[in-house]
C-alpha positions as CSV (number, residue, x, y, z in Angstrom):
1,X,-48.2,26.3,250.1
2,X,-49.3,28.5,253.0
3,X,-50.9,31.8,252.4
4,X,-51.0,33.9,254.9
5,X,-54.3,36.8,254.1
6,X,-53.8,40.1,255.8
7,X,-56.3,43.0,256.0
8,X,-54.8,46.1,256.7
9,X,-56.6,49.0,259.6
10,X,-58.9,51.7,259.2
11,X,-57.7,54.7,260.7
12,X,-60.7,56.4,263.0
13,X,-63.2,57.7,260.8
14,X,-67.5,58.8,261.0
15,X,-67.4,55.1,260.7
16,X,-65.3,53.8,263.3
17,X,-68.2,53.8,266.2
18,X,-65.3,53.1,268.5
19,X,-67.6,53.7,271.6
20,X,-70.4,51.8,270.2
21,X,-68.3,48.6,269.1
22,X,-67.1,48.8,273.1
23,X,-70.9,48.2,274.4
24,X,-71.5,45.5,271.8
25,X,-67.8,43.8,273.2
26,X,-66.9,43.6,270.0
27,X,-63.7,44.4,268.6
28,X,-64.7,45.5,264.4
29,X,-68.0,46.0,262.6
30,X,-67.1,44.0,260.0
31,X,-64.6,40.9,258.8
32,X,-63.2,41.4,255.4
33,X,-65.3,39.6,252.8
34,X,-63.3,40.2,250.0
35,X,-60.3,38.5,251.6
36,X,-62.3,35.4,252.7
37,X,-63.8,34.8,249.1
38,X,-60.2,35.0,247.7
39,X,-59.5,32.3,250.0
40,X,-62.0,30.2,248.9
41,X,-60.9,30.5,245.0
42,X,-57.4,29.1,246.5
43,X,-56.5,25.7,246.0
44,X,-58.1,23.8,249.0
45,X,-55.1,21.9,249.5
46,X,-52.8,25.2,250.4
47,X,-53.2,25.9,254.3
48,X,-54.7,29.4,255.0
49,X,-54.4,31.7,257.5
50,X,-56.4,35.8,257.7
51,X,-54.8,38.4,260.3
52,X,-57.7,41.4,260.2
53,X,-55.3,44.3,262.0
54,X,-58.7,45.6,263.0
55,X,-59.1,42.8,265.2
56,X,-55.4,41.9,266.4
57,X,-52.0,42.8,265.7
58,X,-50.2,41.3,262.4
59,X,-47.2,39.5,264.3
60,X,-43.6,38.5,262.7
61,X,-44.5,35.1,263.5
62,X,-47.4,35.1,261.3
63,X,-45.4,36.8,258.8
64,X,-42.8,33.7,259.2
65,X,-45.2,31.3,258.4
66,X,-46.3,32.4,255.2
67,X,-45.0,31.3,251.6
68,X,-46.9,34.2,250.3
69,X,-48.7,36.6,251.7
70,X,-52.3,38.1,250.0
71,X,-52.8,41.8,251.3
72,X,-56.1,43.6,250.3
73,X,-57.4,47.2,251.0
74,X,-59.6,50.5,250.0
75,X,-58.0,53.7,249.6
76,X,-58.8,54.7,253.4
77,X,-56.4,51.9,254.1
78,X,-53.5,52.7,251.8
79,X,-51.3,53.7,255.2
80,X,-51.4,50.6,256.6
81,X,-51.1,48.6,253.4
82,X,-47.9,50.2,253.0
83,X,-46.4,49.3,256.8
84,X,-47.6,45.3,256.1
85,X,-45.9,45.6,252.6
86,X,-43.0,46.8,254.1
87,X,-43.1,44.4,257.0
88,X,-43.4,41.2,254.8
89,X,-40.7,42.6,251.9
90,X,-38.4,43.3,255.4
91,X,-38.9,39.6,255.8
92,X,-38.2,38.3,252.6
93,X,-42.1,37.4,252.2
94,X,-43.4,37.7,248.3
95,X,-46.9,39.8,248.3
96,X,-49.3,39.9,245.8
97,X,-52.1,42.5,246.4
98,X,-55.3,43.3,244.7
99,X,-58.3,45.6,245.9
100,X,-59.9,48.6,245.6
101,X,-56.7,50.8,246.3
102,X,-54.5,48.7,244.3
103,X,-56.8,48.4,241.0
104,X,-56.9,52.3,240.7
105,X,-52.7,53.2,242.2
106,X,-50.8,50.2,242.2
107,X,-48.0,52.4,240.8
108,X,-47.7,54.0,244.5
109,X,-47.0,50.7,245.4
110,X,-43.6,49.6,246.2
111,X,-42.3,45.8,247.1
112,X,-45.3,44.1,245.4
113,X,-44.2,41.0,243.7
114,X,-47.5,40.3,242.4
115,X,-50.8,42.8,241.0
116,X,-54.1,40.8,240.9
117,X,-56.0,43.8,239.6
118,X,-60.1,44.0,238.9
119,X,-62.6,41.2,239.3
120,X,-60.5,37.9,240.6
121,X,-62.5,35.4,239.4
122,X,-61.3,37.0,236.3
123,X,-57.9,37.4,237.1
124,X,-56.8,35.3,240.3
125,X,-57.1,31.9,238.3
126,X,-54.4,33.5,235.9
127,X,-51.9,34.1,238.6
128,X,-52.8,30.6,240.3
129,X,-51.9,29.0,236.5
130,X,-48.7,30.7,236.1
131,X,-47.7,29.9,239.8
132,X,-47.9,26.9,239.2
133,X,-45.7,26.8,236.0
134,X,-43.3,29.0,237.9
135,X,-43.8,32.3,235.6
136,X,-45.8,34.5,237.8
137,X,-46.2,38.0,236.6
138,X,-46.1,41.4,238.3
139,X,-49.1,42.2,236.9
140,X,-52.7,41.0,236.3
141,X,-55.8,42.9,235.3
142,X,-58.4,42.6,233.0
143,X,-61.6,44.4,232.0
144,X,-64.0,41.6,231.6
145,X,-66.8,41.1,234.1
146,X,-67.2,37.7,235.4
147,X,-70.8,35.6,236.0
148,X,-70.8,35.7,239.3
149,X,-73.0,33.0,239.7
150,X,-69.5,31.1,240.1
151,X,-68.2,32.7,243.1
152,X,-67.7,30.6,245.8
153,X,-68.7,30.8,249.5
154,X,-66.3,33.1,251.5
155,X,-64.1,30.3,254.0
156,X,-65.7,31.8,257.1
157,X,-64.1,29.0,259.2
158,X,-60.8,31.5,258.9
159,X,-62.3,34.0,261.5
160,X,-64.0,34.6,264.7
161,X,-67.3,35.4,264.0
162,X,-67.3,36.6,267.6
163,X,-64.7,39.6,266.9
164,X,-67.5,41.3,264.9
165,X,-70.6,43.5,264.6
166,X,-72.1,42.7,261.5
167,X,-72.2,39.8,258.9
168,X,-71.0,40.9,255.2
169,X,-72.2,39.1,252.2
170,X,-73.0,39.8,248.5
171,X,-75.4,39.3,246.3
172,X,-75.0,41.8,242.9
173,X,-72.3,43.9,241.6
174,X,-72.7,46.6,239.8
175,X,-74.7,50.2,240.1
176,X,-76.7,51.0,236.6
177,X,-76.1,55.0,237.1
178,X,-73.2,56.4,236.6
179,X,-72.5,59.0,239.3
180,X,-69.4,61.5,238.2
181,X,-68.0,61.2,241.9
182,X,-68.7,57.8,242.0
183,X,-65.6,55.0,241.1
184,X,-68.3,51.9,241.0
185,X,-68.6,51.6,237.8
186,X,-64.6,51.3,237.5
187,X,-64.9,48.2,240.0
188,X,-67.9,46.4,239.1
189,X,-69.7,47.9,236.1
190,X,-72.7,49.5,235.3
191,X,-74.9,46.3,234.6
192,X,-75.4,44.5,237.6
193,X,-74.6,40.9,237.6
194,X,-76.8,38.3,240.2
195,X,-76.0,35.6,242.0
196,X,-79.0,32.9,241.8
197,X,-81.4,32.6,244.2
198,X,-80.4,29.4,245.1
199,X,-76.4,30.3,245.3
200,X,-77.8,33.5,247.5
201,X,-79.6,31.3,250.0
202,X,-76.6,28.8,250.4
203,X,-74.5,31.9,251.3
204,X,-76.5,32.5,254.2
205,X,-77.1,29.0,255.3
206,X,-73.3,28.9,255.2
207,X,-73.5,32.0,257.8
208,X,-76.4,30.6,259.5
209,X,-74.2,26.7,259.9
210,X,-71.3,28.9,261.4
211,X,-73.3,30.2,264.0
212,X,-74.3,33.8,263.0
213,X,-77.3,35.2,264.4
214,X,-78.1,39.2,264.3
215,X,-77.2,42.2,261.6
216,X,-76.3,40.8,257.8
217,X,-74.9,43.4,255.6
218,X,-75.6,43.0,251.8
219,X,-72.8,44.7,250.4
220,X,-74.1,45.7,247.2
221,X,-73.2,48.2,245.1
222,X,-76.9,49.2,244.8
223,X,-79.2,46.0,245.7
224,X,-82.2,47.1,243.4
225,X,-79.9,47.7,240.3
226,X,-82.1,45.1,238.9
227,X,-84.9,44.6,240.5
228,X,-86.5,42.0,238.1
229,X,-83.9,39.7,240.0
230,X,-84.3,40.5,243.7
231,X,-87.8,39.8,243.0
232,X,-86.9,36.7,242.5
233,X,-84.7,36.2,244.9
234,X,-86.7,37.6,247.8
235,X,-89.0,35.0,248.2
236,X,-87.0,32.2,248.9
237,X,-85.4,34.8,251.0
238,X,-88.2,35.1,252.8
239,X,-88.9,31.7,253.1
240,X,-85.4,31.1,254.1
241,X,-86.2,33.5,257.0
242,X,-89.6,32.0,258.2
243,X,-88.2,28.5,258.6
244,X,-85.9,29.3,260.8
245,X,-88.1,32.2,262.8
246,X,-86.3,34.9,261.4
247,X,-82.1,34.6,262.5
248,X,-80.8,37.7,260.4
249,X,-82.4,41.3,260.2
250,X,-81.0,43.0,256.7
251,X,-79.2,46.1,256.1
252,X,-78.1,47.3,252.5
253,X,-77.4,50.0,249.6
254,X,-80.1,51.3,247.6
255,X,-81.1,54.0,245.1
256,X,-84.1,56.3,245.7
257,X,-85.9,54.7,242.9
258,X,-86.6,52.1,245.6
259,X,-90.2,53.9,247.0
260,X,-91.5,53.7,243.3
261,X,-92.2,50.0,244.5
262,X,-94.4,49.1,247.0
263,X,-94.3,45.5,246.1
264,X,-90.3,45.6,246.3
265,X,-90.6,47.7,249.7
266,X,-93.1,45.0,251.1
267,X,-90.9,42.0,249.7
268,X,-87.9,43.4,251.9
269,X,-89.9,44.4,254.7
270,X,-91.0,40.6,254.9
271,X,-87.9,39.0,254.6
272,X,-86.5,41.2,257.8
273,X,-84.5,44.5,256.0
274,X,-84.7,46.8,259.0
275,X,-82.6,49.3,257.4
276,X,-81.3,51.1,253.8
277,X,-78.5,53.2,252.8
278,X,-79.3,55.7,250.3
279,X,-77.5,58.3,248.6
280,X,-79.3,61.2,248.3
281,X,-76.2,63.6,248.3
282,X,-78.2,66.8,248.1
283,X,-81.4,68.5,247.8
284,X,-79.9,70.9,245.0
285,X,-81.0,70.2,241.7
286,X,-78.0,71.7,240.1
287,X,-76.0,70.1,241.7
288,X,-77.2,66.7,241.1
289,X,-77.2,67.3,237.1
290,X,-73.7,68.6,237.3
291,X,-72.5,65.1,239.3
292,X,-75.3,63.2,237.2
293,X,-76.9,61.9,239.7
294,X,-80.0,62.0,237.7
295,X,-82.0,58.9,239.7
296,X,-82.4,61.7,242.0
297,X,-83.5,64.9,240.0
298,X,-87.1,64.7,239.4
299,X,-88.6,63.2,242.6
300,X,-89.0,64.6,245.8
301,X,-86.4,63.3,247.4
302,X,-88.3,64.2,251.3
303,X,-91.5,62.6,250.2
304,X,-88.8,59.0,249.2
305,X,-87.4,58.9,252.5
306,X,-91.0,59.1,254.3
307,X,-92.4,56.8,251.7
308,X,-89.2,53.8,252.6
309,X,-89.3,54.9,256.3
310,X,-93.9,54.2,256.2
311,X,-93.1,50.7,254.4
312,X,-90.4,49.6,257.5
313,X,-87.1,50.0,256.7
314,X,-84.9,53.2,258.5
315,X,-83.1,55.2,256.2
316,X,-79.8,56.0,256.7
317,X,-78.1,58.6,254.2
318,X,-75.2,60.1,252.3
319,X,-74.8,63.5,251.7
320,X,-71.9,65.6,249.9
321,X,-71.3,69.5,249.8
322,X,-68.7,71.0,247.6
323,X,-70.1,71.0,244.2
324,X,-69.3,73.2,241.4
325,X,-73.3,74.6,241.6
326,X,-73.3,74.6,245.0
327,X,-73.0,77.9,246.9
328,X,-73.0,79.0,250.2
329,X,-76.9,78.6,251.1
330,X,-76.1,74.7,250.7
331,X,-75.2,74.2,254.1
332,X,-78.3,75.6,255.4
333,X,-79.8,73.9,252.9
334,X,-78.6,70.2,253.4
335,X,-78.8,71.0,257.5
336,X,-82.9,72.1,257.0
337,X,-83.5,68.5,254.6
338,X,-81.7,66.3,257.0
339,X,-83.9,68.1,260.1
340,X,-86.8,67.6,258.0
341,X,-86.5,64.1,256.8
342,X,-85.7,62.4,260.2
343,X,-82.1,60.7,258.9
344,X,-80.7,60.3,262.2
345,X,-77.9,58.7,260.8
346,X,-76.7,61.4,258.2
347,X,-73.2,60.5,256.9
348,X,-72.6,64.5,255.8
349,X,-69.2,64.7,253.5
350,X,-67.6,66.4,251.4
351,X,-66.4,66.3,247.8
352,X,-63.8,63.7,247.0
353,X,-61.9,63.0,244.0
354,X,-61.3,59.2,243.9
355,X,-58.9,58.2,241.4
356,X,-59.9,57.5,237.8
357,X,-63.6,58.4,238.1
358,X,-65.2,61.4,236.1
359,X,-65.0,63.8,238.7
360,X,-61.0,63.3,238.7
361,X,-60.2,63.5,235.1
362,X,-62.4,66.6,235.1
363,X,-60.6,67.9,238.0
364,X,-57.3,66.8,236.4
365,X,-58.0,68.3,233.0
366,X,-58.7,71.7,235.1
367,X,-55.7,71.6,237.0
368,X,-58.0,71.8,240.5
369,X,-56.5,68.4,241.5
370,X,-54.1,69.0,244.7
371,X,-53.5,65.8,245.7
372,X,-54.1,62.4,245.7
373,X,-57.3,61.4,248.2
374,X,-56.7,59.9,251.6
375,X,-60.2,57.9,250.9
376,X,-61.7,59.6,254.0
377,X,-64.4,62.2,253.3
378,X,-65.3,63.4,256.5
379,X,-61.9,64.6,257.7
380,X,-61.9,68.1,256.3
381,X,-58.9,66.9,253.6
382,X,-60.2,68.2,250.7
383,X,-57.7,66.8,247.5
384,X,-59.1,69.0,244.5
385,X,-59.5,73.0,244.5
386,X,-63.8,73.9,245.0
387,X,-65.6,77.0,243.1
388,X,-66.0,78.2,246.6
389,X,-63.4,78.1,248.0
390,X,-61.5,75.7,250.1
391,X,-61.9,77.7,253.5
392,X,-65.8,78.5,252.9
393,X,-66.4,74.7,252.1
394,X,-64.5,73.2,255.3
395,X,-66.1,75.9,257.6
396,X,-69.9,75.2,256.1
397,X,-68.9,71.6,256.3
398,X,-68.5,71.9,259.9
399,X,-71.3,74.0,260.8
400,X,-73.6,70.9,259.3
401,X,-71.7,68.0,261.7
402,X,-71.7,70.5,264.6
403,X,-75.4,71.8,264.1
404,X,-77.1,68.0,263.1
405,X,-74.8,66.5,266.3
406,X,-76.1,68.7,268.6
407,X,-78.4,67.1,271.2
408,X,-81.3,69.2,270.4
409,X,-81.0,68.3,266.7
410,X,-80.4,64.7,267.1
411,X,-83.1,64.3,269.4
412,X,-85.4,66.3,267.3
413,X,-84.6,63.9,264.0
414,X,-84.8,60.8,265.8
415,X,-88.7,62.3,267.1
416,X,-89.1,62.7,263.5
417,X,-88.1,59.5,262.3
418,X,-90.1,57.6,265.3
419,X,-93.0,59.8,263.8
420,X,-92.7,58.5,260.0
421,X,-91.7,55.3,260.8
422,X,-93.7,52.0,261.0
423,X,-91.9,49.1,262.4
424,X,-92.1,45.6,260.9
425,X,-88.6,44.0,262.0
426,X,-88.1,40.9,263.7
427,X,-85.8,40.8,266.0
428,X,-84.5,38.1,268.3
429,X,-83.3,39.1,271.2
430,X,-79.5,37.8,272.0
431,X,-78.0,37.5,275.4
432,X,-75.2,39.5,274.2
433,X,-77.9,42.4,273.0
434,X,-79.4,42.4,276.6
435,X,-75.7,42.8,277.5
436,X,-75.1,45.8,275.6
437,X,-78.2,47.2,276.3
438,X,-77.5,47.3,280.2
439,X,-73.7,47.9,279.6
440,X,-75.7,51.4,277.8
441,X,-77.7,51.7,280.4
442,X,-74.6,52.1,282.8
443,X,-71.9,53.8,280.8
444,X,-74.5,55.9,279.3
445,X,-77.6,56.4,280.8
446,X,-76.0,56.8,283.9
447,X,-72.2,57.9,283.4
448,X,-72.1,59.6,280.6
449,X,-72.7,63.4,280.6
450,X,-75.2,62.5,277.6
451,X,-77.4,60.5,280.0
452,X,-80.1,62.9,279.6
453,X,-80.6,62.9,276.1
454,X,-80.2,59.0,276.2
455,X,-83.2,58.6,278.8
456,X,-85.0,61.5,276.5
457,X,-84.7,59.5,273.2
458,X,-85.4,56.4,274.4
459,X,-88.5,57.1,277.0
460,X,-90.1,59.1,274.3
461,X,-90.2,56.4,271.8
462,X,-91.1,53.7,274.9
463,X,-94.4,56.0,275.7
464,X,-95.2,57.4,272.0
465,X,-94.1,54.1,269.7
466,X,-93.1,51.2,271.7
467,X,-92.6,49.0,268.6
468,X,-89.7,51.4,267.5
469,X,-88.0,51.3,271.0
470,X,-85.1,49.0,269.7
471,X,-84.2,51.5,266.8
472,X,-84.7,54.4,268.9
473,X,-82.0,52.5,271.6
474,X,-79.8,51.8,268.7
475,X,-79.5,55.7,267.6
476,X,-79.1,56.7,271.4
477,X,-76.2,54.7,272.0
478,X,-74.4,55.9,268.5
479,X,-74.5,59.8,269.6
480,X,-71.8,59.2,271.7
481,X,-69.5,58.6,269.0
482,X,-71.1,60.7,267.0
483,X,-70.3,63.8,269.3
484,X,-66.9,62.6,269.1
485,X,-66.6,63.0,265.7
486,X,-68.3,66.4,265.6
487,X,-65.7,67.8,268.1
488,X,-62.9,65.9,267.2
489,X,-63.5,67.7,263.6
490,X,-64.1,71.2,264.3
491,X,-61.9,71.8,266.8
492,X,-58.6,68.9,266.3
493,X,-60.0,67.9,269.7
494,X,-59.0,70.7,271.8
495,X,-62.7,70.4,272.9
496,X,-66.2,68.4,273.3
497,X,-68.8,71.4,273.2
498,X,-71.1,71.3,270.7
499,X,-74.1,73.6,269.7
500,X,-77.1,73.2,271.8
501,X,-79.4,74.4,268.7
């Protein structure tokens, strides 16, 4: 049998860093996990081929090839899903999907031969059975939540390391709050499930064998949702990390409730996590009731980003407007706690309905749905009807992304952040890095009309911090494509001005 795995594009998004991924010679941030631990739950004696269409073209040849053909993809994909569905039907190829997009609207679907819906160690091994009888379903999905201490290292022998960024892998699924926005729990659960230690460590030898060496993202749903585990985990971690002087520096997903532990804090600063994702959404208390985001009510959320950014690790953030509770002041508001904090990398959205969460079956039963969600929360789209007003939430959502974009701003959080932050990452140097710096130096630092507040941010930090100069490069060479975005949003990019404020 040959399977054929395709992983459809993202369109341009806050995400896309197409300017960034340029300097770094690389062609995506990341290769598509999912698909390459599917592969590895295939029979080992069916030949496997992955096309990532973020990385090069899907061709009819490859198409040809296939007996089946395994297609995966989140909601901000569903456009190109569609096209490779429609290309393999064209071509007499059977597809069976499964995925993010296709566990919450494989209805929209058409030219599917085969659903593997949900968790697919659960359900993949069901298909696989009745392929091999010759009875294959359209449709497989189940609730159950499998031990994941069975899932198998992702084939990374399918892929060019090379192509990408960043290094996914996975240790827990799962997020123990339950977030009305948030469609988590309807993927993996509220009770997150471990891999073991030992399974965790020979994920990243795997990585290690195949020549990795730089970023590793741990895709987790929230990596403290049970932090009784990491704990254990983390040492051999860190041990992991000292043997072989230190080959991976961490990035991850965490709730706020991480600065309550210093010990947790000090375990990841030792085993190399240089940075954390956090969703802190917004300063309004209200707000965070009415989405229950209740990990996040009584603290003070300013104080928990200093307290991460002191024990090492830069916080990078997610932040939503649109709220029933929130009123017009919120923009100012969100603009004045991203200043103040030092979030450089603020990822400012707005509300999205995602299909079958709490927020949309509240929407729904209101009739304030308008359409179904391109996935994409950043693009002014809004799918559901806000208290405010649509036109007053898209014009105070773009007064954040044009005011915290603007040079002065930027420059002005990433002073802050260099301020807060003490620096504990190691990092080893690649050629390639030293590449990218001086391809920055040149397109940027010298070409680019943002040379000045590239030289700004990055002799500040070499004079006041020096230890921080490699994060302080990093955010100067993502404002590029960050003042891309800005324009490209407020004005459909009829122009590149933004605010000087």
């Amino acid at each position: 049998m040959k399977i054929l795995l395709v992983y459809p594009e993202y369109p341009a998004t806050f995400f896309s860093l197409k300017h960034t991924i340029g300097l770094l010679s690389k062609k995506a941030f990341f290769p598509p996990l999912g698909l390459l631990t599917i592969a590895a739950m295939l029979p080992a004696d069916w030949e496997k081929k992955l096309v990532d269409t973020n990385v090069r073209a899907l061709e009819d040849s490859d198409i040809a090839w296939a007996d089946l053909v395994f297609v995966s993809a989140m909601i901000v994909q569903k456009k190109s899903a569609k096209e490779i569905i429609g290309r393999c039907r064209a071509m007499g190829k059977k597809v069976v999907a499964g995925g993010p997009v296709f566990t919450t609207q494989h209805e929209q679907f058409e030219g599917v031969d085969h659903f593997v819906l949900n968790e697919a160690e659960v359900t993949l091994p069901l298909f696989l059975e009745d392929v091999r009888n010759g009875n294959a379903k359209q449709l497989y999905t189940s609730a159950e939540r499998p031990d994941v201490t069975k899932t198998p290292v992702p084939l990374w022998n399918l892929i060019d390391l090379n192509d990408y960024a960043t290094a996914p892998v996975q240790y827990s699924r799962g997020c123990p709050f339950d977030c009305e926005f948030c469609d988590i729990i309807i993927m993996n659960g509220r009770i997150p499930r471990a891999k073991t230690p030992e399974q965790f460590i020979r994920e990243m030898q795997a990585l290690y064998d195949w020549g990795w060496r730089g970023e590793v993202l741990i895709v987790d749903d929230n990596f403290i949702g049970n932090k009784a585990n990491v704990k254990k985990m983390l040492p051999l971690m860190i041990t992991w990390q000292k043997e072989r002087k230190y080959p991976f520096r961490f990035f991850t997903e965490a709730s706020t409730n991480l600065a309550d532990d210093a010990e947790l804090m000090r375990m990841m600063s030792e085993a190399n996590f240089s940075r954390v994702f956090l969703g802190i959404e917004t300063p309004n208390v209200d707000s965070l009731k009415e989405c229950g985001k209740l990990q996040n009510v009584s603290r003070n959320l300013a104080e928990t980003v200093r307290t991460i950014q002191k024990n090492g690790l830069q916080v990078f953030a997610g932040f939503i407007v649109g709220f029933d509770s929130d009123d017009e002041s919120v923009f100012e508001t969100q603009i004045n706690f991203i200043q103040q904090t030092g979030i450089v990398f603020a990822v400012a959205g707005h509300l999205m309905a995602l299909p079958q969460t709490r927020l949309w079956h509240r929407l729904k039963a209101e009739g304030r749905l308008l359409s179904d969600t391109t996935g994409e929360h950043t693009d002014g789209s809004l799918n559901f009807m806000p208290r405010m007003g649509k036109e007053k939430l898209i014009a105070g959502y773009k007064k954040i992304i044009s005011t915290v974009y603007s040079p002065k701003l930027y420059c002005q959080r990433i002073d802050t952040f260099i301020k807060n932050y003490i620096p504990t990452v190691r990092r080893r140097v690649s050629k390639q890095e030293i590449r990218a710096f001086l391809m920055s130096v040149w397109k940027i630092g010298i070409l680019s009309e943002a040379r000045l507040l590239y030289w700004r941010i990055i002799l500040k930090a070499a004079f006041t911090k020096p230890k921080a100069l490699p994060e302080a490069v990093e955010l100067a060479v993502l404002w590029p494509d960050f003042k891309k975005f800005a324009a490209t949003l407020i004005s459909g990019s009829q122009s590149t001005a933004l605010p000087t404020r």
